[in-house]
N, C-alpha and C positions, 0 to 999 in steps of 0.2 A: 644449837637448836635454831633451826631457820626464822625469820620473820615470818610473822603470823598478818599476812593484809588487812589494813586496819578496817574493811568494809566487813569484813569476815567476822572481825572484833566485835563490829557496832551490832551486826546485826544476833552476836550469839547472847550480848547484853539485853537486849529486848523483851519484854515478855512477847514470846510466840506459842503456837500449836507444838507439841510436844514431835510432829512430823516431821515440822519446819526444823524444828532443833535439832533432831537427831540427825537430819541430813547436813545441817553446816556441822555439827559435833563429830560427824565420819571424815568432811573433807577435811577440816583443822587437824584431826590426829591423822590424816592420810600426807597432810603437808609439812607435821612437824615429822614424818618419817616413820612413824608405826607401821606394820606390816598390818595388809590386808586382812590375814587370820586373827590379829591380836583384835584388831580394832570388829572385825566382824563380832570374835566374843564378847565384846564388851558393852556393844550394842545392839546387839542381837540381830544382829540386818547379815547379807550375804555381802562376798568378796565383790558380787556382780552389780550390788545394789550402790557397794563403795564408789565402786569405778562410773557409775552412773551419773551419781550427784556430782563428782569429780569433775566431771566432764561438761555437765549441764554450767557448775558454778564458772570453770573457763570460757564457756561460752557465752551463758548470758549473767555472770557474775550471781549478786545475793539474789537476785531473779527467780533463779535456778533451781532455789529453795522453797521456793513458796508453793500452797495449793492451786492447783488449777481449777477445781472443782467448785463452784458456784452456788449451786444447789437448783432449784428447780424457782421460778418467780412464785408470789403470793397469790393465790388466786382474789384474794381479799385485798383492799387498801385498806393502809392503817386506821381512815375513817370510817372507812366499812365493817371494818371488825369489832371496834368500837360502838358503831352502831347494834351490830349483831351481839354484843354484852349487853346493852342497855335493855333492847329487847327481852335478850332473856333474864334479867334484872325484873321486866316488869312484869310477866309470867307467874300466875300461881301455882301452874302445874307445868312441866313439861316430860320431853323423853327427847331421845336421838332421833326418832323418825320424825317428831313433831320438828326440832330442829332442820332434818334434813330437807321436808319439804320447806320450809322456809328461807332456807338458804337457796334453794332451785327455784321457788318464784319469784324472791325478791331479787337476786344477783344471779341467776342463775349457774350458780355452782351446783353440780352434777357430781355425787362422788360414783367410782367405779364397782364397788361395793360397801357392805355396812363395815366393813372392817374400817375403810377406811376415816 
């Protein structure tokens, strides 16, 4: 059975994103020699998906694994949000609109609709 790169190791001991795992989980059984089909069954990803992570982890090693997606910034500071609880802490009554204008004069956050 080949060696398994002890960075491969470290990183599949980790608690990660179950993403993150599955994609070093495809290269380690693509490196101890499983065939792309098996290994596709097994974790339910394509032959194409294999060869992808495969690729990335040579290239930029346990990098390669990780999310890239970030998410969007706060529109809120963590002070500010806390402020905006306290507020409605001291509220006898409120609703979402009543909320919403107060969020647009004080900080002016703007949502795009009520859904949001």
């Amino acid at each position: 059975m080949p060696l398994i790169p002890a960075d491969l190791t470290a990183f599949l001991a980790e608690k990660r994103d179950s993403r993150e795992y599955r994609r070093a989980l495809a290269v380690k059984l693509a490196l101890q020699g499983y065939l792309y089909e098996a290994i596709s069954d097994m974790l339910d990803v394509t032959p194409g998906f294999i060869s992808q992570v495969k690729k990335a982890y040579e290239t930029l090693g346990t990098d390669g694994f990780t999310l890239k997606y970030q998410g969007t910034p706060a529109y809120l500071s963590s002070e500010a949000r806390q402020a905006v609880i306290i507020w409605l802490k001291s509220q006898q009554e409120w609703s979402v609109e009543h909320l919403h204008d107060y969020l647009a004069t004080t900080y002016g956050v703007v949502f795009q609709s009520r859904q949001s």
